[in-house]
mmCIF file of the N, C-alpha and C atoms, coordinates in Angstrom:
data_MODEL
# 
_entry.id   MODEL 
# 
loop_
_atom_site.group_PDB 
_atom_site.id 
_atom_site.type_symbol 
_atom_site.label_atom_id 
_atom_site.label_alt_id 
_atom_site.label_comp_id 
_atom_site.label_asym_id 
_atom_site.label_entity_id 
_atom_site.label_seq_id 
_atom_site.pdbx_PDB_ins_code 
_atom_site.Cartn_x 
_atom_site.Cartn_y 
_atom_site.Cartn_z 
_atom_site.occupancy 
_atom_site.B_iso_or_equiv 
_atom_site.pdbx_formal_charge 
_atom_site.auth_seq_id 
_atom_site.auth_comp_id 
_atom_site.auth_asym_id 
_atom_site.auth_atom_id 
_atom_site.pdbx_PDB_model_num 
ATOM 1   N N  . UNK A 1 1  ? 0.839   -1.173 0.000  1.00 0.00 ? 1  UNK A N  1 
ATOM 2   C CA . UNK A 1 1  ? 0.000   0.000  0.000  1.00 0.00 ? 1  UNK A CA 1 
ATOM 3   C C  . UNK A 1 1  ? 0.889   1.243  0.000  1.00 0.00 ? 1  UNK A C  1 
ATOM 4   N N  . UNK A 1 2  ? 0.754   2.452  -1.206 1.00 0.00 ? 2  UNK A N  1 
ATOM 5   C CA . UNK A 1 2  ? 1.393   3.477  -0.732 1.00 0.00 ? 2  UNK A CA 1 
ATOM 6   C C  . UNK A 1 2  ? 0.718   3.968  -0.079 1.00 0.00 ? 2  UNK A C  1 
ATOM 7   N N  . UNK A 1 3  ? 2.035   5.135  0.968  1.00 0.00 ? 3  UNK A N  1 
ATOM 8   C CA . UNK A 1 3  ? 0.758   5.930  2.006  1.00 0.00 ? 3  UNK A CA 1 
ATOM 9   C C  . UNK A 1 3  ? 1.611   7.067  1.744  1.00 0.00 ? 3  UNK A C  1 
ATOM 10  N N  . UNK A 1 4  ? 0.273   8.195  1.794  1.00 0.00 ? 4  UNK A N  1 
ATOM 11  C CA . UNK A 1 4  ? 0.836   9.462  1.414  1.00 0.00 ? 4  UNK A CA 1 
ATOM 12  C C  . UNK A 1 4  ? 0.724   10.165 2.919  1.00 0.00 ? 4  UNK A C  1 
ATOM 13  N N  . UNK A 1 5  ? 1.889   10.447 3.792  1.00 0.00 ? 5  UNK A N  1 
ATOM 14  C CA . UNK A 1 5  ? 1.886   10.845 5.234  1.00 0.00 ? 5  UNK A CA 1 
ATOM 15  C C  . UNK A 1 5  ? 2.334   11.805 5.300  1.00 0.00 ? 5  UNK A C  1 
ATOM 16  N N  . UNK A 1 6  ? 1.569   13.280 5.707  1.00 0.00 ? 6  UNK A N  1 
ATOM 17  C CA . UNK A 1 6  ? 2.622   14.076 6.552  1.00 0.00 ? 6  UNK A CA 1 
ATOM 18  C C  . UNK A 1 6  ? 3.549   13.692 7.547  1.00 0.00 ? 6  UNK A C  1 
ATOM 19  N N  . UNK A 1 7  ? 4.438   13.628 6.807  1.00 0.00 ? 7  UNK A N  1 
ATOM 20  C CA . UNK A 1 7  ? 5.390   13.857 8.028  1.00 0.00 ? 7  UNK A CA 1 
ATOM 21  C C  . UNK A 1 7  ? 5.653   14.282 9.417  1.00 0.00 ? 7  UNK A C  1 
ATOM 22  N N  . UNK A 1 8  ? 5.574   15.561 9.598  1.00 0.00 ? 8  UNK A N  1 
ATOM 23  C CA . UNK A 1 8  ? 5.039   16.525 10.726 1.00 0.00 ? 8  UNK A CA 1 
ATOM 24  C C  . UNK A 1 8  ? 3.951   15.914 11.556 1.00 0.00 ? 8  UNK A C  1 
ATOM 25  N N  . UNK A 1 9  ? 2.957   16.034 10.694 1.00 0.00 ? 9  UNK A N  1 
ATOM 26  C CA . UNK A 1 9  ? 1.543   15.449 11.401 1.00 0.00 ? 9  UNK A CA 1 
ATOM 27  C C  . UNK A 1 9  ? 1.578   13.839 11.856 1.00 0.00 ? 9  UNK A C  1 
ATOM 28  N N  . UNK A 1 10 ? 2.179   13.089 11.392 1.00 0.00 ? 10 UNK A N  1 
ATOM 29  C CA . UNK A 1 10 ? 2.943   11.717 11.550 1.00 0.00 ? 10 UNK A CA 1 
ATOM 30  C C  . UNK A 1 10 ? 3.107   11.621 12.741 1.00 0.00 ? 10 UNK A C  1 
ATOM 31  N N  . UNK A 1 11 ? 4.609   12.405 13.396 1.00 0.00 ? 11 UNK A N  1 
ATOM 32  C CA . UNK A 1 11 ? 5.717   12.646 14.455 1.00 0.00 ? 11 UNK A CA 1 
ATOM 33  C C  . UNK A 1 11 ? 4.643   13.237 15.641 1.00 0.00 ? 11 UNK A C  1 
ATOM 34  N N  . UNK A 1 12 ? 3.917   13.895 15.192 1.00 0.00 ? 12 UNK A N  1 
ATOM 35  C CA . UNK A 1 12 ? 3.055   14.635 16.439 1.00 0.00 ? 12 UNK A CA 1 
ATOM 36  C C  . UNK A 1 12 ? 2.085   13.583 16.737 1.00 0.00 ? 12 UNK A C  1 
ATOM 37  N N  . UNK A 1 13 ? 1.698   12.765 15.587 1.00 0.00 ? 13 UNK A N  1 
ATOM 38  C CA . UNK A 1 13 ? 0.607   11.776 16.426 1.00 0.00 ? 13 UNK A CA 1 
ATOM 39  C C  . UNK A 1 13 ? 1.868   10.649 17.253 1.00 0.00 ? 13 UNK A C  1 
ATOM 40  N N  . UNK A 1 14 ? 2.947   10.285 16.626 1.00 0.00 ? 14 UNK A N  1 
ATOM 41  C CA . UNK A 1 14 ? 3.838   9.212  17.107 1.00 0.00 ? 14 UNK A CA 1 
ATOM 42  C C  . UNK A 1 14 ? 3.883   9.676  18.464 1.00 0.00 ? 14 UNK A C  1 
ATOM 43  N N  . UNK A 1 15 ? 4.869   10.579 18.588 1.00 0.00 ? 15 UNK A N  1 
ATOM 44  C CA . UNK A 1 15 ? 4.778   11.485 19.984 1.00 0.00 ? 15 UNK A CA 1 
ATOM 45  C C  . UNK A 1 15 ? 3.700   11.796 20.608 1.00 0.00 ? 15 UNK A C  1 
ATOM 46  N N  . UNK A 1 16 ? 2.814   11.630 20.193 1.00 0.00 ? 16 UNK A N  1 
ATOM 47  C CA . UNK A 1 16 ? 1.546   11.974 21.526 1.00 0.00 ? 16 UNK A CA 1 
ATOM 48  C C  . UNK A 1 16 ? 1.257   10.871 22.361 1.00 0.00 ? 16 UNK A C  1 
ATOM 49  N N  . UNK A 1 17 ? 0.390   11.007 23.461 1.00 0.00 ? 17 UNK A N  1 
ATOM 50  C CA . UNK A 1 17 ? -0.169  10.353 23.837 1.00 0.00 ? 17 UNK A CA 1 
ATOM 51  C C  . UNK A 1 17 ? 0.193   10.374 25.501 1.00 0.00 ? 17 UNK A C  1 
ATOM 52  N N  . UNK A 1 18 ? -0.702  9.697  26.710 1.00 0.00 ? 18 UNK A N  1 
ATOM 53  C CA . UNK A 1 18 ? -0.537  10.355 27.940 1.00 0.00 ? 18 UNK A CA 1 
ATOM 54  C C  . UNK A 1 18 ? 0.891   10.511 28.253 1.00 0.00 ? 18 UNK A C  1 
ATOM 55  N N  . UNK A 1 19 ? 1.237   10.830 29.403 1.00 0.00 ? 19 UNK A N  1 
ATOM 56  C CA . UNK A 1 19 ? 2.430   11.102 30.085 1.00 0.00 ? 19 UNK A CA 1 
ATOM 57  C C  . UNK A 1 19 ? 3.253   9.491  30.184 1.00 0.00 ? 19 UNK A C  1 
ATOM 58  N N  . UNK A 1 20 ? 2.394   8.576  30.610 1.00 0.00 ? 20 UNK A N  1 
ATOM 59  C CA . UNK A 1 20 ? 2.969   7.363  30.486 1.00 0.00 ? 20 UNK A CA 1 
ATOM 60  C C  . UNK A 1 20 ? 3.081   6.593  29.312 1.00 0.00 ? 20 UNK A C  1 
ATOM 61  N N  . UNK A 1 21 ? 2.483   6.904  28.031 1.00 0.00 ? 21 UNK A N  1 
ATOM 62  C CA . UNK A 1 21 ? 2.686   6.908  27.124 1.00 0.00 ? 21 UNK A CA 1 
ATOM 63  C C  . UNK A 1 21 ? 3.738   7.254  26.541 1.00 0.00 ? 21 UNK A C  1 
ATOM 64  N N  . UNK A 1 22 ? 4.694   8.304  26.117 1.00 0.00 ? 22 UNK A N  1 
ATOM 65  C CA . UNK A 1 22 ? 5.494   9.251  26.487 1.00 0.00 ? 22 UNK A CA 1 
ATOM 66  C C  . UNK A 1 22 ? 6.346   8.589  26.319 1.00 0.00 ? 22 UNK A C  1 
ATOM 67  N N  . UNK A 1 23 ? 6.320   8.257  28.600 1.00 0.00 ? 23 UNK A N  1 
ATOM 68  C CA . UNK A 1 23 ? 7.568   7.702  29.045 1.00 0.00 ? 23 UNK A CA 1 
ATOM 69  C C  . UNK A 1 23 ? 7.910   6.759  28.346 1.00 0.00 ? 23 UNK A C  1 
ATOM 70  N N  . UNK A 1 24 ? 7.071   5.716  28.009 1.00 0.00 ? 24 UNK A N  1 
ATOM 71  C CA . UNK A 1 24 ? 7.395   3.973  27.603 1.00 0.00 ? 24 UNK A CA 1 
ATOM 72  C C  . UNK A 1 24 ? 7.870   4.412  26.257 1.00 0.00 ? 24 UNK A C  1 
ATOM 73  N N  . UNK A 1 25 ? 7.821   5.159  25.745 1.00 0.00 ? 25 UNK A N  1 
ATOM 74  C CA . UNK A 1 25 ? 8.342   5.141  24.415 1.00 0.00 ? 25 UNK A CA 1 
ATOM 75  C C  . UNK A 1 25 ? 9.573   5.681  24.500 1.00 0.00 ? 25 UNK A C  1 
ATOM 76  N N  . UNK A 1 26 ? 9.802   7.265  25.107 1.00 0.00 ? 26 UNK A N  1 
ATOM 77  C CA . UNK A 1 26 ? 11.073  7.629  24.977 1.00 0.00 ? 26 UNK A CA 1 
ATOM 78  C C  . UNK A 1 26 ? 12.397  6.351  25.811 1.00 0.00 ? 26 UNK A C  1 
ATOM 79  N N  . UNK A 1 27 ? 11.371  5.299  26.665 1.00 0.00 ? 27 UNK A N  1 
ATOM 80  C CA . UNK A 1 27 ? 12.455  4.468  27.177 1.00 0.00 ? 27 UNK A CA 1 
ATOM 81  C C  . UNK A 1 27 ? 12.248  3.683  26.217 1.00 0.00 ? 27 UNK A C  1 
ATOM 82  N N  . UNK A 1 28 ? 11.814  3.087  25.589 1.00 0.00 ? 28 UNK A N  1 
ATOM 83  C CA . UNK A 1 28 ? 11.641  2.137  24.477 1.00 0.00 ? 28 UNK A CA 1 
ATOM 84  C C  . UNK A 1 28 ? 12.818  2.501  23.473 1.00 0.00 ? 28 UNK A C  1 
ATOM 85  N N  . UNK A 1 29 ? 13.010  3.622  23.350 1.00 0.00 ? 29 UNK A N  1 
ATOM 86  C CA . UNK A 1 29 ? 13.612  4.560  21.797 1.00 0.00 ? 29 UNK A CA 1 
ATOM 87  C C  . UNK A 1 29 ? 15.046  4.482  22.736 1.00 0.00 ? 29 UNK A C  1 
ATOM 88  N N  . UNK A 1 30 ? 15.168  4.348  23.628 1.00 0.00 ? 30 UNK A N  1 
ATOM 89  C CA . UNK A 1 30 ? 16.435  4.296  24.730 1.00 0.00 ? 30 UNK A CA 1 
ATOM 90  C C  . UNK A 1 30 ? 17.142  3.195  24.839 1.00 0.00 ? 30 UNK A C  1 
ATOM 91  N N  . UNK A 1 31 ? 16.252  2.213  25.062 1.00 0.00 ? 31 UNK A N  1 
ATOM 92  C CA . UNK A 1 31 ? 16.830  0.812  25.003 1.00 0.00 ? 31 UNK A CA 1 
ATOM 93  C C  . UNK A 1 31 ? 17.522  0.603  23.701 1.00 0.00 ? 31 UNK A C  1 
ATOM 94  N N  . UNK A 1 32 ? 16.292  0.449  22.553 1.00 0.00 ? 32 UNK A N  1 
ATOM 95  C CA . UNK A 1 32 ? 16.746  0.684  21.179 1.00 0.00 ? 32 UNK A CA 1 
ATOM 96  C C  . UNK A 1 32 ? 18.140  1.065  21.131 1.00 0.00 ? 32 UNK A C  1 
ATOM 97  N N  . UNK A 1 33 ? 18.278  2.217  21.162 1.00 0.00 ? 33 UNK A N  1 
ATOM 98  C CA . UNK A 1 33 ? 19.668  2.809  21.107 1.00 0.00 ? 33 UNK A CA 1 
ATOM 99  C C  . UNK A 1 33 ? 20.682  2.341  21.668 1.00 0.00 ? 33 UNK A C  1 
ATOM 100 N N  . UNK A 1 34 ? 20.328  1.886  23.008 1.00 0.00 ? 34 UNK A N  1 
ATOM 101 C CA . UNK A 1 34 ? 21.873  1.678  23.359 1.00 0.00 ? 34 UNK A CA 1 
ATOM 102 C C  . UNK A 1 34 ? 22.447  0.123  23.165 1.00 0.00 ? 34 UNK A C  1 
ATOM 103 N N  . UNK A 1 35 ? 21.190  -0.514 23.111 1.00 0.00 ? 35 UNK A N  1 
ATOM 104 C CA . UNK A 1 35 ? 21.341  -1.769 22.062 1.00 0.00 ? 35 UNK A CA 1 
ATOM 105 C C  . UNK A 1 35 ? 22.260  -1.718 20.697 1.00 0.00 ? 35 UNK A C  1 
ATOM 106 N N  . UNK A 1 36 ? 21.310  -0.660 20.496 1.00 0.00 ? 36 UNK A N  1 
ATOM 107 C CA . UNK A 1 36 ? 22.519  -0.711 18.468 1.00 0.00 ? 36 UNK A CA 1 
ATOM 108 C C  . UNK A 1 36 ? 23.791  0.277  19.046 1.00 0.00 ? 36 UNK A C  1 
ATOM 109 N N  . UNK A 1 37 ? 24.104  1.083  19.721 1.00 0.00 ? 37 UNK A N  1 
ATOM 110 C CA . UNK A 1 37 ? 25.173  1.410  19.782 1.00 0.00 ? 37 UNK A CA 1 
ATOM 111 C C  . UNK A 1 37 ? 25.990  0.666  20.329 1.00 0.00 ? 37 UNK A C  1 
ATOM 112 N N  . UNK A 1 38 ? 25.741  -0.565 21.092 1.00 0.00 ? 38 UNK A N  1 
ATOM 113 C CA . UNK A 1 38 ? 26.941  -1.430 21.848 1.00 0.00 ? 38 UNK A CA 1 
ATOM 114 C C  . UNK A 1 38 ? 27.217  -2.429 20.762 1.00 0.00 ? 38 UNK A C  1 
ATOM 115 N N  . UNK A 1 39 ? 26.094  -2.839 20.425 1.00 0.00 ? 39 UNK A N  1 
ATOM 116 C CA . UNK A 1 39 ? 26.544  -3.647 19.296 1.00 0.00 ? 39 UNK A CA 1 
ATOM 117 C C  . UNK A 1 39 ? 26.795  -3.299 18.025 1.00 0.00 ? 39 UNK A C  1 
ATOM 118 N N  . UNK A 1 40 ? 26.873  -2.238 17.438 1.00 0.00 ? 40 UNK A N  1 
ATOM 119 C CA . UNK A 1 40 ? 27.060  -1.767 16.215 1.00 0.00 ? 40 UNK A CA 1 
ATOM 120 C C  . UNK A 1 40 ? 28.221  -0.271 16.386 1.00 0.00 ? 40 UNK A C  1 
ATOM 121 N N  . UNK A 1 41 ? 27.425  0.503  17.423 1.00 0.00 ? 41 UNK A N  1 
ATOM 122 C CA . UNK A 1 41 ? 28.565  1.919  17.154 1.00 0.00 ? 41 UNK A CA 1 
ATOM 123 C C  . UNK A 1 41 ? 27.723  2.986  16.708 1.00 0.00 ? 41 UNK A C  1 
ATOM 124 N N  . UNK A 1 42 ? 26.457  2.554  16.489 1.00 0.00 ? 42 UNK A N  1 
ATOM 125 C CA . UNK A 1 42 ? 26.101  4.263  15.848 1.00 0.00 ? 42 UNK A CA 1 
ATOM 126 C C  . UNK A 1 42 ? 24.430  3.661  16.123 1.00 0.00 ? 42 UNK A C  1 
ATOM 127 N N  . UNK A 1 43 ? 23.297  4.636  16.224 1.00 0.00 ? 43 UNK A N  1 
ATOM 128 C CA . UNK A 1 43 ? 22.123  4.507  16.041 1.00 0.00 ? 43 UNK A CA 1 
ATOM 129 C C  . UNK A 1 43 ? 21.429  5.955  15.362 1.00 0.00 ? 43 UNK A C  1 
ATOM 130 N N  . UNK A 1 44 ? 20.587  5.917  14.603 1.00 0.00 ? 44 UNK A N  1 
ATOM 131 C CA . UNK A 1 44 ? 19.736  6.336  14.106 1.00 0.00 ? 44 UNK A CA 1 
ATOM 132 C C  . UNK A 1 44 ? 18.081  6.087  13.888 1.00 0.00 ? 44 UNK A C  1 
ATOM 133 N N  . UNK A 1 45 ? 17.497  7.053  14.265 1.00 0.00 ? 45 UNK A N  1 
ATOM 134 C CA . UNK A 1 45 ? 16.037  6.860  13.984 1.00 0.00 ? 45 UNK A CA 1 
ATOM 135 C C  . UNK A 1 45 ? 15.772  8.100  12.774 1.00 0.00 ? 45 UNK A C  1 
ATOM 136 N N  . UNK A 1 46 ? 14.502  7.735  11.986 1.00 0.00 ? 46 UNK A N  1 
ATOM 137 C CA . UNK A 1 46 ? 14.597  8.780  10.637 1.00 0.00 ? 46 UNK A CA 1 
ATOM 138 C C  . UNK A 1 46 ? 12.936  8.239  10.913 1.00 0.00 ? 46 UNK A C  1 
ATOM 139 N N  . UNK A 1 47 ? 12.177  9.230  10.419 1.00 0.00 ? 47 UNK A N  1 
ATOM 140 C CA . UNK A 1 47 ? 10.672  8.997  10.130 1.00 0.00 ? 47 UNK A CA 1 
ATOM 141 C C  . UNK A 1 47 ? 10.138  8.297  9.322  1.00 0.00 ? 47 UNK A C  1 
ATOM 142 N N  . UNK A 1 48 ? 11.082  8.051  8.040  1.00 0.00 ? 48 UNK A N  1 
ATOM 143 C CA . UNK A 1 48 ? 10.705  6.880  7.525  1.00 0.00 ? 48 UNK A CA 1 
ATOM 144 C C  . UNK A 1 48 ? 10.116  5.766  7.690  1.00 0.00 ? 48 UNK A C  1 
ATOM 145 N N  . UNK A 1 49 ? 11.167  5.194  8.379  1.00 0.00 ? 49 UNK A N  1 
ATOM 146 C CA . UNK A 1 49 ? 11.443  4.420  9.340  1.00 0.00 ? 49 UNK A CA 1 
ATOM 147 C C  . UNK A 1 49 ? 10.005  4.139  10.106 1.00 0.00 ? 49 UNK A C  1 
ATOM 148 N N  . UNK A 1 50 ? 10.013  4.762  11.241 1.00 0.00 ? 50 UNK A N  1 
ATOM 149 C CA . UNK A 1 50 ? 8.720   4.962  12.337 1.00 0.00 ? 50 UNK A CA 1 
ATOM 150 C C  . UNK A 1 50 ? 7.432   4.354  11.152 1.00 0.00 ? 50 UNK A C  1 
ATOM 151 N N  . UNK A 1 51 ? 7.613   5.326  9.937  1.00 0.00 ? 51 UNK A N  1 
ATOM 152 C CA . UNK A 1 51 ? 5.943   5.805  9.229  1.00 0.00 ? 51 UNK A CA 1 
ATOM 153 C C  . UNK A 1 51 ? 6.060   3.903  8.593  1.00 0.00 ? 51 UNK A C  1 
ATOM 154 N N  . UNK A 1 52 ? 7.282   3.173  7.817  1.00 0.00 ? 52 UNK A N  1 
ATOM 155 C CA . UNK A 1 52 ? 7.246   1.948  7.679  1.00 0.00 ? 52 UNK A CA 1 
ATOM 156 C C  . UNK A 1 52 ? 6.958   0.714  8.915  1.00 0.00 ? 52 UNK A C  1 
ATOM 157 N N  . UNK A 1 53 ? 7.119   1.229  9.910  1.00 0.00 ? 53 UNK A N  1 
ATOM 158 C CA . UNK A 1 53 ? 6.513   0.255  11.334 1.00 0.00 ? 53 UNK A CA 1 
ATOM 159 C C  . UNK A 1 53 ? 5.541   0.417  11.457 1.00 0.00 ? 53 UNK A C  1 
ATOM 160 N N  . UNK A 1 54 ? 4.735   1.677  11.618 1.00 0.00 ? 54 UNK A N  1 
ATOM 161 C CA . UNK A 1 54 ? 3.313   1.898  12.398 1.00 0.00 ? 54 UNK A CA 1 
ATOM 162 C C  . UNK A 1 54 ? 2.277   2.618  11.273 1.00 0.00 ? 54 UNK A C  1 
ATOM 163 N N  . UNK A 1 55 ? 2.500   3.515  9.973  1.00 0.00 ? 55 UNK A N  1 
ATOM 164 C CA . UNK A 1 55 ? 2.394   3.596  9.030  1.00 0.00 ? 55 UNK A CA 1 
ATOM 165 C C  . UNK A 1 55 ? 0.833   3.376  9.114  1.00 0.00 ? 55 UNK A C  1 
ATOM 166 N N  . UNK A 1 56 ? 0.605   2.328  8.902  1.00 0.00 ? 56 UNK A N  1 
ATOM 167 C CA . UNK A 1 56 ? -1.166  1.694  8.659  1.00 0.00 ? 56 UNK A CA 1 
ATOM 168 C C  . UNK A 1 56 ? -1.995  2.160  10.013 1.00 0.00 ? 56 UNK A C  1 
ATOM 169 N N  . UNK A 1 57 ? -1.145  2.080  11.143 1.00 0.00 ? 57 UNK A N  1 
ATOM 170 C CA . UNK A 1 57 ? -1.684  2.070  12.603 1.00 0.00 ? 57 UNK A CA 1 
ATOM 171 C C  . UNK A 1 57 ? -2.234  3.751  12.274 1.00 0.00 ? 57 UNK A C  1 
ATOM 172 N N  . UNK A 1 58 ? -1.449  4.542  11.873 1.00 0.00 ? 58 UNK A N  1 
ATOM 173 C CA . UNK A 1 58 ? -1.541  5.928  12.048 1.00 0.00 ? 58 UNK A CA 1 
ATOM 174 C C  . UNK A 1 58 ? -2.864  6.246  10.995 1.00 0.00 ? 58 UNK A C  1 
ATOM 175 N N  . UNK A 1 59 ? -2.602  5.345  9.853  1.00 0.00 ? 59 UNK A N  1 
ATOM 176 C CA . UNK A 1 59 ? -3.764  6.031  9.025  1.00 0.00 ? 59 UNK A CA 1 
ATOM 177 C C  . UNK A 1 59 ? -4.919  5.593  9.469  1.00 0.00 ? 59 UNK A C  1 
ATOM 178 N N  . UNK A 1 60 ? -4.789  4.384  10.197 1.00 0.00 ? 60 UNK A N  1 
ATOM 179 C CA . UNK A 1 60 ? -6.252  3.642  10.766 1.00 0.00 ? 60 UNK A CA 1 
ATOM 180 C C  . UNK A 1 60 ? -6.745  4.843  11.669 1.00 0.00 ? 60 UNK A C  1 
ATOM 181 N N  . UNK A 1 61 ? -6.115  5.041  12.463 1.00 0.00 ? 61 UNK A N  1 
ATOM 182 C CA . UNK A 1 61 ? -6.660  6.378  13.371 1.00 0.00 ? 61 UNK A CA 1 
ATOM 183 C C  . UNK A 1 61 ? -7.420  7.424  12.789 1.00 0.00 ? 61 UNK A C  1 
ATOM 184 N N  . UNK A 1 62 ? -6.221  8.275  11.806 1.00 0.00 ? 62 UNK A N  1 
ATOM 185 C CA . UNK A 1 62 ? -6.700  9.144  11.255 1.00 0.00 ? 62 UNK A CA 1 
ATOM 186 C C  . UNK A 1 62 ? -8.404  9.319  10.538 1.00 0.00 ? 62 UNK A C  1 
ATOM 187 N N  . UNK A 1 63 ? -8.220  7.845  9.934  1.00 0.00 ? 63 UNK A N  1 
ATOM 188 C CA . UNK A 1 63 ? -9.349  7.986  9.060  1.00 0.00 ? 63 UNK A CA 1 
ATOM 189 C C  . UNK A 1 63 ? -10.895 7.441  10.555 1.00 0.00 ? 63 UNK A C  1 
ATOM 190 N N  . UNK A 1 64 ? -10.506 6.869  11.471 1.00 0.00 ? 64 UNK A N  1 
ATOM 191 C CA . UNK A 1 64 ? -11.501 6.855  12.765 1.00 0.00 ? 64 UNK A CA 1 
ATOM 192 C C  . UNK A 1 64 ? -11.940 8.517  12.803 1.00 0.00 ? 64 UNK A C  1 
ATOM 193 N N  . UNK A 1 65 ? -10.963 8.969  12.822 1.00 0.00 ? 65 UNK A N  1 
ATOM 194 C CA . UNK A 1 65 ? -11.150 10.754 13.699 1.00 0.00 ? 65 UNK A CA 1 
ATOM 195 C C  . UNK A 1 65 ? -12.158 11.217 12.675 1.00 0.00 ? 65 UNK A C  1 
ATOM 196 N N  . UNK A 1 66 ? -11.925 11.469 11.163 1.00 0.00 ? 66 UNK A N  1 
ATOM 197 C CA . UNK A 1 66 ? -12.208 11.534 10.084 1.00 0.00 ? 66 UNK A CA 1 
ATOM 198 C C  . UNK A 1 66 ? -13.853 11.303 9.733  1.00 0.00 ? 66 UNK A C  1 
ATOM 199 N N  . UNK A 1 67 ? -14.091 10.279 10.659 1.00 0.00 ? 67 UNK A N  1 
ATOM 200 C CA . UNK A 1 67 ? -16.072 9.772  10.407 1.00 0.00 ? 67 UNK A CA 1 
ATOM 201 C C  . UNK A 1 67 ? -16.751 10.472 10.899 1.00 0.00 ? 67 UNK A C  1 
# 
């Protein structure tokens, strides 16, 4: 499926959500990292990325809000 995503609007829904929401992710995105940096040396996250993991999840929403 192509998906045509703002970007911007993407990152702000990725990033939202309660305070504990939030947390579990920015520790999630933490672990991540220091995982690939011990074992590899470098980490990167790019929106791409994110929009190819959750991608469908985001438009499913969108188009809920949308009815």
């Amino acid at each position: 499926m192509t998906m045509n995503i703002d970007k911007a609007d993407f990152l702000a829904w990725y990033f939202s959500g309660s305070d504990q929401e939030q947390y579990d992710l920015a520790f999630q995105i933490g672990q991540e990292a220091r995982e690939n940096l011990e074992e590899c040396g470098t980490f990167t996250i790019n929106v791409d990325d994110l929009i190819a993991m959750c991608g469908d999840l985001y438009l499913n929403e969108k188009q809920i809000k949308e009815i």
